[in-house]
C-alpha positions as CSV (number, residue, x, y, z in Angstrom):
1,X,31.5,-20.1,-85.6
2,X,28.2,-19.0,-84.9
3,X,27.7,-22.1,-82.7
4,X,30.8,-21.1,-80.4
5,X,29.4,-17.5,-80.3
6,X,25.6,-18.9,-79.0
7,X,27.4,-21.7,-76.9
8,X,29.7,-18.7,-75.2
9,X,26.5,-16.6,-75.3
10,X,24.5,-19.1,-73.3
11,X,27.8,-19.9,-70.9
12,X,28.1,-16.5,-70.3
13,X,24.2,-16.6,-69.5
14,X,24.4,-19.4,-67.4
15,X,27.1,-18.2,-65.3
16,X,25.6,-14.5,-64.7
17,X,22.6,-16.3,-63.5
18,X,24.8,-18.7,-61.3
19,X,26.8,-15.4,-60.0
20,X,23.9,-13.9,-58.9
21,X,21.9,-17.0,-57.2
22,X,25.1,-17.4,-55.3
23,X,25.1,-13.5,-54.3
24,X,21.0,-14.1,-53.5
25,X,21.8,-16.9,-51.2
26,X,24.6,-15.3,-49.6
27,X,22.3,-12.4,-48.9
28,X,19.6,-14.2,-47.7
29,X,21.6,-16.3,-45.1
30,X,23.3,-12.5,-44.1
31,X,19.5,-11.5,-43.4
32,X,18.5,-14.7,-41.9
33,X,21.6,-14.0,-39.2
34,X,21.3,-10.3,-38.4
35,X,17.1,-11.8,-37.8
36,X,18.3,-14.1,-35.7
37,X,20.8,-11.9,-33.7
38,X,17.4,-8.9,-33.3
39,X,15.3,-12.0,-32.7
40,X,17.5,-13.0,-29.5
41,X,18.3,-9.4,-28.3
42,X,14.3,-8.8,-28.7
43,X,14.0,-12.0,-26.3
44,X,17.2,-11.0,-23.9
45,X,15.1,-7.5,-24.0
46,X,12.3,-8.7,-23.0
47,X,13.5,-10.7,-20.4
48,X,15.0,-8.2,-18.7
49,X,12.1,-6.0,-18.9
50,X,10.0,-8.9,-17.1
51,X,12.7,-9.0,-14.1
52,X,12.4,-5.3,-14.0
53,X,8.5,-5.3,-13.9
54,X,8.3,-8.5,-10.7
55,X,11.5,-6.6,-9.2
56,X,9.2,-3.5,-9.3
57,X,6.1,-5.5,-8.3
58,X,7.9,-6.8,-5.1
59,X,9.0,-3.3,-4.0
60,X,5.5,-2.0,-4.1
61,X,4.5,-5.2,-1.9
62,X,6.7,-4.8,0.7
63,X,6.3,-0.9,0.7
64,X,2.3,-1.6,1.1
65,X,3.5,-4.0,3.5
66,X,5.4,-1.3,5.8
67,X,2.2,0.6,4.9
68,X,-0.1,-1.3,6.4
69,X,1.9,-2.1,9.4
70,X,2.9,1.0,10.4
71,X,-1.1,2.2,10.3
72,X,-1.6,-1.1,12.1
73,X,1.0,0.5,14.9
74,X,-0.8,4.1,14.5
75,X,-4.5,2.4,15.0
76,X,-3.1,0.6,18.0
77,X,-1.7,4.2,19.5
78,X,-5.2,5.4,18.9
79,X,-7.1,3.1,20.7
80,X,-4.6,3.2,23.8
81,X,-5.1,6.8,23.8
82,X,-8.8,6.5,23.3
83,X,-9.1,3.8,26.1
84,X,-6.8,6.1,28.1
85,X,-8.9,9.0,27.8
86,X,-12.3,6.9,28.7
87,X,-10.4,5.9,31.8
88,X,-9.8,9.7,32.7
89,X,-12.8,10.1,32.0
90,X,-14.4,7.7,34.2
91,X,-12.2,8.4,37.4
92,X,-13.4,12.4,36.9
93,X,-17.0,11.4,36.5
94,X,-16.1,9.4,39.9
95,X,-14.8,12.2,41.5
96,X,-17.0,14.4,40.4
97,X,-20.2,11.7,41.7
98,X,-18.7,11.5,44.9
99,X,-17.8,15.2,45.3
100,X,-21.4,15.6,44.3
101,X,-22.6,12.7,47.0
102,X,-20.4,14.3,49.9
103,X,-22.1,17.4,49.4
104,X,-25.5,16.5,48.9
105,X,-25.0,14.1,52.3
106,X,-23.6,17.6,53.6
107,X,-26.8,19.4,52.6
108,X,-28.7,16.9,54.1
109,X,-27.1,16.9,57.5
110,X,-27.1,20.6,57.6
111,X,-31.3,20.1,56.9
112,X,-31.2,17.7,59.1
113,X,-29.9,20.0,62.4
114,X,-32.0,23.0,60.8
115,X,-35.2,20.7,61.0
116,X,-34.1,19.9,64.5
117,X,-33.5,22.7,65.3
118,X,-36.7,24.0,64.1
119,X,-38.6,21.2,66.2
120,X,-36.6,21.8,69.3
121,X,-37.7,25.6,69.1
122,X,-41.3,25.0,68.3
123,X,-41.3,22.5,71.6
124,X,-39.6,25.4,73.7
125,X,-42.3,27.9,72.1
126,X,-45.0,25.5,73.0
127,X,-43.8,25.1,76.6
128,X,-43.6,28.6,77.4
C-alpha cells in the first residue's frame, strides 16, 4: 500500500507540474501575441507619423515657395518704381537744365544789347 500511496503521490506530482507547464506555455504564447499585436501598431504608428512629418515638410516647401515668389514679384515692383522715379528724375533735371540754359542765353542777350547799347552811347558821347 505504501507503494500505491508514493506511486499516486508522484502521479499526482507529475501532473501538477504538467498542469502548470501547459498554463506557462499558454501564457507565454498569449504574451508573445498581444507583443506582436503592440509591435505592429508601434510600426503602423510610426508609419503614419513619418507621412505626417514629409506631408508637413512639403507644405512648408511650397509655402516658402509662394514666399519667395511673391518677394520675387514685390522686388520686381520696387525696381520698376525705382527706375521710374530715376526717369522723373532725369526729365526734371532736363527741364530744369534747359529752363536754366534759356535763361542764362536770356541774360546774355539782355548783356549783350546793354553792352551795345553802352558802346553806341559812348560813340555818340565821343562825337559830340
Amino acid at each position: 500500500m505504501k507503494k500505491f500511496v508514493l506511486a499516486l503521490l508522484a502521479l499526482t506530482l507529475t501532473t501538477g507540474t504538467l498542469v502548470s507547464c501547459k498554463e506557462a506555455a499558454k501564457k507565454a504564447e498569449e504574451a508573445k501575441e498581444a507583443t506582436e499585436g503592440a509591435m505592429k501598431e508601434a510600426g503602423e504608428d510610426l508609419k503614419e507619423a513619418g507621412e505626417s512629418v514629409k506631408e508637413a515638410g512639403e507644405n512648408a516647401m511650397n509655402e516658402a515657395k509662394e514666399a519667395g515668389e511673391g518677394m520675387l514679384k514685390e522686388g520686381e515692383k520696387a525696381v520698376d518704381s525705382i527706375k521710374a522715379a530715376g526717369e522723373k528724375a532725369m526729365d526734371s533735371a532736363k527741364e530744369m537744365g534747359n529752363d536754366a540754359m534759356e535763361k542764362a542765353k536770356a541774360a546774355g542777350e539782355d548783356l549783350k544789347e546793354a553792352a551795345d547799347k553802352t558802346a553806341k552811347d559812348v560813340k555818340d558821347a565821343v562825337k559830340n
